[in-house]
MMTF fields as JSON, N, C-alpha, C and O atoms, coordinates in Angstrom:
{
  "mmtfVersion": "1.0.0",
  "mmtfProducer": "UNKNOWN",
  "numBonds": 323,
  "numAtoms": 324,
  "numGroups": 81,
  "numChains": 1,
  "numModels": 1,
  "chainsPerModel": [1],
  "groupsPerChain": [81],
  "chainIdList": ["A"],
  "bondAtomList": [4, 2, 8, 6, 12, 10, 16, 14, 20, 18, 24, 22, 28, 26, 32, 30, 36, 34, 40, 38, 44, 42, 48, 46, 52, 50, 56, 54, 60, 58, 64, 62, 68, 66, 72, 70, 76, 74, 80, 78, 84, 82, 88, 86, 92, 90, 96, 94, 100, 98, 104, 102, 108, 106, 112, 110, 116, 114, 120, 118, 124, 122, 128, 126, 132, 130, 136, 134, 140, 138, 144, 142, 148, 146, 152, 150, 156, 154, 160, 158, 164, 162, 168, 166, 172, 170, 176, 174, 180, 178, 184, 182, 188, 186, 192, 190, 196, 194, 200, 198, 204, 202, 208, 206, 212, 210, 216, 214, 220, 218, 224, 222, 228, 226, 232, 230, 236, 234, 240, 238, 244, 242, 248, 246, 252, 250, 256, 254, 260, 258, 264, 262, 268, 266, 272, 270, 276, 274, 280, 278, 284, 282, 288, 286, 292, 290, 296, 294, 300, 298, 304, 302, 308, 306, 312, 310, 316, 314, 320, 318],
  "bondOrderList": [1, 1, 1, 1, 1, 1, 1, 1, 1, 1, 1, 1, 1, 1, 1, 1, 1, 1, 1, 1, 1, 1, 1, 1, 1, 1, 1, 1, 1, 1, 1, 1, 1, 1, 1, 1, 1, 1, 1, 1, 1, 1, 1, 1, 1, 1, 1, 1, 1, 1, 1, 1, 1, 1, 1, 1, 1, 1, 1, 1, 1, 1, 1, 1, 1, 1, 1, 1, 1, 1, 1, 1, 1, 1, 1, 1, 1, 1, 1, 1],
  "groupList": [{"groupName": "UNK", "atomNameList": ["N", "CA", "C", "O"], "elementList": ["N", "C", "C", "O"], "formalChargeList": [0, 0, 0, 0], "bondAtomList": [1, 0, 2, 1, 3, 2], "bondOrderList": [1, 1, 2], "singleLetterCode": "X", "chemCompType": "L-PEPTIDE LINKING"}],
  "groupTypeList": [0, 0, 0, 0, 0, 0, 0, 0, 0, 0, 0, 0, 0, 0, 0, 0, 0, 0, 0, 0, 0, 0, 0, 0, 0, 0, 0, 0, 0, 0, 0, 0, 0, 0, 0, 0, 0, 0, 0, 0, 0, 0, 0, 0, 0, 0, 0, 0, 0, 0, 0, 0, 0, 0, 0, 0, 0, 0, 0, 0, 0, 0, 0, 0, 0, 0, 0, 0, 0, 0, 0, 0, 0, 0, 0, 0, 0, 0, 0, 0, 0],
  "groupIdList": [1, 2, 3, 4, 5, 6, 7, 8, 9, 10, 11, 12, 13, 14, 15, 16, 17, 18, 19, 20, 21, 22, 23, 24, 25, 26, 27, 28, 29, 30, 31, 32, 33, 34, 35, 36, 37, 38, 39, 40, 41, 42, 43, 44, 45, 46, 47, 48, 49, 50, 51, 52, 53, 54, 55, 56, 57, 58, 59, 60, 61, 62, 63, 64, 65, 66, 67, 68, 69, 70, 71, 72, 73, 74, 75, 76, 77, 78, 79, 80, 81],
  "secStructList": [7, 7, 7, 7, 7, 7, 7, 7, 1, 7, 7, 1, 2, 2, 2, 2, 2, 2, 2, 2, 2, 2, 2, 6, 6, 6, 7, 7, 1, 1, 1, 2, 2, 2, 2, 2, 2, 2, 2, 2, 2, 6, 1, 7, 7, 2, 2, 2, 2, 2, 2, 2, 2, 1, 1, 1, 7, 7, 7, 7, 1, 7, 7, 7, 2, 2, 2, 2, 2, 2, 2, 2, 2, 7, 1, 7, 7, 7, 6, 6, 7],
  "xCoordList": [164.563, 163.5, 162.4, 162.581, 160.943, 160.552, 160.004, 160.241, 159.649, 159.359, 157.841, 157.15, 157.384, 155.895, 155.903, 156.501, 154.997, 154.644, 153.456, 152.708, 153.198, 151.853, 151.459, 152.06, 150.326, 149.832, 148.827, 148.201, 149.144, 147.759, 147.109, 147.454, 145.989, 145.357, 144.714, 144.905, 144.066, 143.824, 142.556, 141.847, 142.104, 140.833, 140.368, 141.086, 138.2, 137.442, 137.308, 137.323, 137.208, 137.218, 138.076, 137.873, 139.329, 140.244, 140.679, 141.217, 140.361, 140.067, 139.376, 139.55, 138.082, 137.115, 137.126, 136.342, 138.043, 138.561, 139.723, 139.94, 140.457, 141.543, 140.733, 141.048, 139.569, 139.018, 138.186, 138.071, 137.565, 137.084, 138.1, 137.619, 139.136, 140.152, 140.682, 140.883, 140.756, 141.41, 140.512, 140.684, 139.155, 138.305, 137.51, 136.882, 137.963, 138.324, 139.368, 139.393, 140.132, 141.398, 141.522, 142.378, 140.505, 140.158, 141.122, 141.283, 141.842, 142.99, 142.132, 141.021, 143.261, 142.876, 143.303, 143.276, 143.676, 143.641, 144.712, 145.015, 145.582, 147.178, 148.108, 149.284, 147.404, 148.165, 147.791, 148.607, 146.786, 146.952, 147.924, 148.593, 148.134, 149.119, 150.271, 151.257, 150.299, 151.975, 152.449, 153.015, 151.81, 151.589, 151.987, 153.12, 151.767, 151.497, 152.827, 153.27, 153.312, 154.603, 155.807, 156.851, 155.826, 156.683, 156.857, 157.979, 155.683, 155.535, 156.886, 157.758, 156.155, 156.454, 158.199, 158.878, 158.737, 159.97, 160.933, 162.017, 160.418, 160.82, 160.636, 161.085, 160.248, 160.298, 161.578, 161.854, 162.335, 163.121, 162.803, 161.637, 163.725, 163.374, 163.403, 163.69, 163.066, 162.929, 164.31, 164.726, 165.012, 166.777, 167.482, 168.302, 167.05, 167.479, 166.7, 167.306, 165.964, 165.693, 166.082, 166.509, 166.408, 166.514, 168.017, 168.502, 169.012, 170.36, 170.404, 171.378, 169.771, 169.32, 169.101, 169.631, 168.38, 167.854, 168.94, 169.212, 169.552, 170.788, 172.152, 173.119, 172.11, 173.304, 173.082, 174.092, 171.875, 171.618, 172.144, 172.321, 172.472, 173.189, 172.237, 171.425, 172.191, 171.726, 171.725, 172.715, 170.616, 170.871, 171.339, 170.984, 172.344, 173.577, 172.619, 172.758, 171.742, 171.085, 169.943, 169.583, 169.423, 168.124, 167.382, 167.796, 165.986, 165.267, 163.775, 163.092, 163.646, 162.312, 161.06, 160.512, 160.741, 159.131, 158.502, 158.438, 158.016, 156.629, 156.734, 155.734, 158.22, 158.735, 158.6, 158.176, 158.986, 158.748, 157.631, 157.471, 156.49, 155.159, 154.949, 155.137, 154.423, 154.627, 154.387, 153.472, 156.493, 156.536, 155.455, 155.014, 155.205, 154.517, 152.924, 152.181, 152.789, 151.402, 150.967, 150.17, 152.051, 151.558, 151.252, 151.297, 150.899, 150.403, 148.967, 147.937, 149.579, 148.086, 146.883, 147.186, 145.111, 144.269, 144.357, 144.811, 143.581, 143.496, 142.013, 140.846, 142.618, 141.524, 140.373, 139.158, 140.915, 139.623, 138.386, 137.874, 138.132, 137.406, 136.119, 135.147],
  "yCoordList": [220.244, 219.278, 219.888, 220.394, 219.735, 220.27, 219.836, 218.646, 220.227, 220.004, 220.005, 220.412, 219.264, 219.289, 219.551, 218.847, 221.049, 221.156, 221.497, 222.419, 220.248, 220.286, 220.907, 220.502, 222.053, 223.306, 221.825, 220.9, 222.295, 221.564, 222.261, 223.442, 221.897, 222.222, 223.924, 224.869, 224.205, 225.434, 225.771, 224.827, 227.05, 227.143, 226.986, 227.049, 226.631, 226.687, 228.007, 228.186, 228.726, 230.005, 230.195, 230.432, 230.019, 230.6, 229.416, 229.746, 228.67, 227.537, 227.954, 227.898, 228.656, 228.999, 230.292, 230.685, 231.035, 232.807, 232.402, 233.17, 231.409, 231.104, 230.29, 230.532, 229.209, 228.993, 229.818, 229.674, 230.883, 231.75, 232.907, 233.471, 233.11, 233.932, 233.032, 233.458, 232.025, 230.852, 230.997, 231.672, 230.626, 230.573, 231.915, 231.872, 232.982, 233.97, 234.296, 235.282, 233.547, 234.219, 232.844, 232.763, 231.89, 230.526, 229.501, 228.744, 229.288, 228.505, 227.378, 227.231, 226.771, 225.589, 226.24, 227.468, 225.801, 226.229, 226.149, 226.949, 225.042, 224.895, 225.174, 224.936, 226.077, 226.441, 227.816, 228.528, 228.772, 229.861, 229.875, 230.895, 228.694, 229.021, 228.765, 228.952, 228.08, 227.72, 229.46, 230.222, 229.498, 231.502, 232.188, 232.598, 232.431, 233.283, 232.634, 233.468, 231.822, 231.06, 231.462, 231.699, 231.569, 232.396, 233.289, 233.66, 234.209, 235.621, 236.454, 237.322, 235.281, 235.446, 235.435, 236.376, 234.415, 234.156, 235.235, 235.595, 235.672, 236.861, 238.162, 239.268, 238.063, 239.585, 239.671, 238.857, 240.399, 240.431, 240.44, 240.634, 240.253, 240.587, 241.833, 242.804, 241.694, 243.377, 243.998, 245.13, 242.685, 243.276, 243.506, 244.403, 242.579, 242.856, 244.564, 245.343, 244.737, 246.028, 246.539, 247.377, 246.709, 248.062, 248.032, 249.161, 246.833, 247.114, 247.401, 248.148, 247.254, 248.109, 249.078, 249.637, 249.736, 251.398, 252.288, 253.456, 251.386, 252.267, 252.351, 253.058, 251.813, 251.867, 252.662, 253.024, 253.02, 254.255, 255.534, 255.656, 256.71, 257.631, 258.868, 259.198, 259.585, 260.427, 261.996, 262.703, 262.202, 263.285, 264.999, 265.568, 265.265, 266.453, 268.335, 269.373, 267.687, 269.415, 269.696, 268.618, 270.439, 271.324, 270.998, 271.168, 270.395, 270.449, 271.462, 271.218, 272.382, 273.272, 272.421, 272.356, 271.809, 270.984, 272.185, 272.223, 273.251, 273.818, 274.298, 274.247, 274.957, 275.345, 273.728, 273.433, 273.304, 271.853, 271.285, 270.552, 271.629, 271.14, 272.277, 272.189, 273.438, 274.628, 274.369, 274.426, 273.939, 273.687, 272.635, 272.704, 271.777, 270.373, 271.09, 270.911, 271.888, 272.662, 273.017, 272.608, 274.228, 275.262, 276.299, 276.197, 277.438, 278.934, 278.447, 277.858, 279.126, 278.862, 280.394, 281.48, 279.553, 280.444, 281.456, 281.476, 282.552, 283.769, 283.805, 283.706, 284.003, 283.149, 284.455, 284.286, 285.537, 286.47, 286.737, 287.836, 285.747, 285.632, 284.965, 284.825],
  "zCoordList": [-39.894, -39.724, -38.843, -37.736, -39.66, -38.617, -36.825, -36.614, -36.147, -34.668, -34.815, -35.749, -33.272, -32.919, -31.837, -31.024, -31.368, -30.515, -29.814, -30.139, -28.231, -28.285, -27.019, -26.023, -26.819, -25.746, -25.034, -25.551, -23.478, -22.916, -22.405, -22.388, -21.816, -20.611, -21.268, -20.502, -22.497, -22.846, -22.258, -21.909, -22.07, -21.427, -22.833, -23.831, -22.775, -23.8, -24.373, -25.59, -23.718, -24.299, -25.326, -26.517, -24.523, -25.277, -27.067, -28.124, -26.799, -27.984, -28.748, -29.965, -27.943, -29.493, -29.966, -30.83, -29.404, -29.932, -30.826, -31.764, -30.716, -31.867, -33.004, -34.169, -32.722, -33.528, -34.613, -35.831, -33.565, -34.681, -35.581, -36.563, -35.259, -35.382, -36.916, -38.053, -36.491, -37.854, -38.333, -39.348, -38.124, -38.978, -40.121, -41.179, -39.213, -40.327, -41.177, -41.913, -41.077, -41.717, -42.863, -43.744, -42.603, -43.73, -43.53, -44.487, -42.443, -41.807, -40.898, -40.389, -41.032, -39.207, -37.91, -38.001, -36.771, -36.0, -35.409, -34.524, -35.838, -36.005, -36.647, -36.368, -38.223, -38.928, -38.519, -39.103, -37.648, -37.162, -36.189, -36.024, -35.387, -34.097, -34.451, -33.738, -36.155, -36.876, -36.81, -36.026, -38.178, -38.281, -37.119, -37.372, -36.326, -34.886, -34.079, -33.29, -34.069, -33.497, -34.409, -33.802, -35.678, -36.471, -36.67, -37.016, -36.536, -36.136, -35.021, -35.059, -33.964, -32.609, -32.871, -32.46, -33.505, -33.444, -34.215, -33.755, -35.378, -36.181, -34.884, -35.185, -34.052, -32.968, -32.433, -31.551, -32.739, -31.79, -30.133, -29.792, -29.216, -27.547, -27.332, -28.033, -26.258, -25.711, -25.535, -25.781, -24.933, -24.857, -26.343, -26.539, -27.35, -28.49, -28.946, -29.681, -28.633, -29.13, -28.828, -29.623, -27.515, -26.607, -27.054, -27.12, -27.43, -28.092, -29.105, -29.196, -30.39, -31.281, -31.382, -32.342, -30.667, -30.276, -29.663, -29.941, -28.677, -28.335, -29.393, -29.109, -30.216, -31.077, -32.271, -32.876, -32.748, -33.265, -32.774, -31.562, -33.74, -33.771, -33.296, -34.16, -32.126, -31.475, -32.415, -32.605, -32.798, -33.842, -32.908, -31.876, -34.08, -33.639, -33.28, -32.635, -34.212, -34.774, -33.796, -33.321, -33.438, -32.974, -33.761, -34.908, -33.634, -34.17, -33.566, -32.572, -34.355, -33.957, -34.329, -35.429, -33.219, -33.791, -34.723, -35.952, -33.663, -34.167, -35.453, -36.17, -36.061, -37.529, -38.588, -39.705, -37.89, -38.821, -39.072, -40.047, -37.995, -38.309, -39.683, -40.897, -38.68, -39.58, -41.47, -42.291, -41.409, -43.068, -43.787, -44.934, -42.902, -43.403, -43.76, -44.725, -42.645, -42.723, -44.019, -44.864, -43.813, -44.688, -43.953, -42.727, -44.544, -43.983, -43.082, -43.41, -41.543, -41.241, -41.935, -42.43, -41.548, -42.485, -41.429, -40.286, -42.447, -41.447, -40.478, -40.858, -38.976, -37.919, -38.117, -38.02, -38.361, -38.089, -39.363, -39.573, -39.96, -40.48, -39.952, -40.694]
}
C-alpha cells in the first residue's frame, strides 16, 4: 500500500531548483521527489557496500599495468620523427 510522505519547512531556493529540475525532465515536483526517493532506496548503504566489496575475491596474479596498457595501445609511434 502505498505511503505519504510530507517534507516541511523547505528553503525557496531549494523548491525552485527541484521545480526547475522537474520541470525539465516534464514531471511535477512530487513525482520528481517520488523518482529520486526510489532511486535513493535501490542504493545500497555504505555498510552494505563496503560488505559487498569485501567479499569479492582478491585477484591471485601480478598484474603489469604498463604491459597491459601497452597491449590495449598498441605499438607506440616512432618519437624521432
Amino acid at each position: 500500500m502505498p505511503r505519504t510522505v510530507q517534507i516541511r519547512d523547505i528553503d525557496d531556493d531549494v523548491y525552485r531548483a527541484l521545480a526547475r529540475r522537474a520541470a525539465a525532465a516534464g514531471v511535477t515536483v512530487p513525482e520528481l521527489l517520488r523518482r529520486e526517493a526510489a532511486r535513493l532506496a535501490r542504493r545500497p548503504t555504505i555498510e552494505e557496500w563496503l560488505e559487498q566489496t569485501r567479499r569479492r575475491p582478491i585477484p591471485t596474479r601480478d598484474v603489469d599495468a604498463v604491459q597491459a596498457l601497452d597491449e590495449i595501445r598498441g605499438p607506440w609511434p616512432d618519437a624521432r620523427r
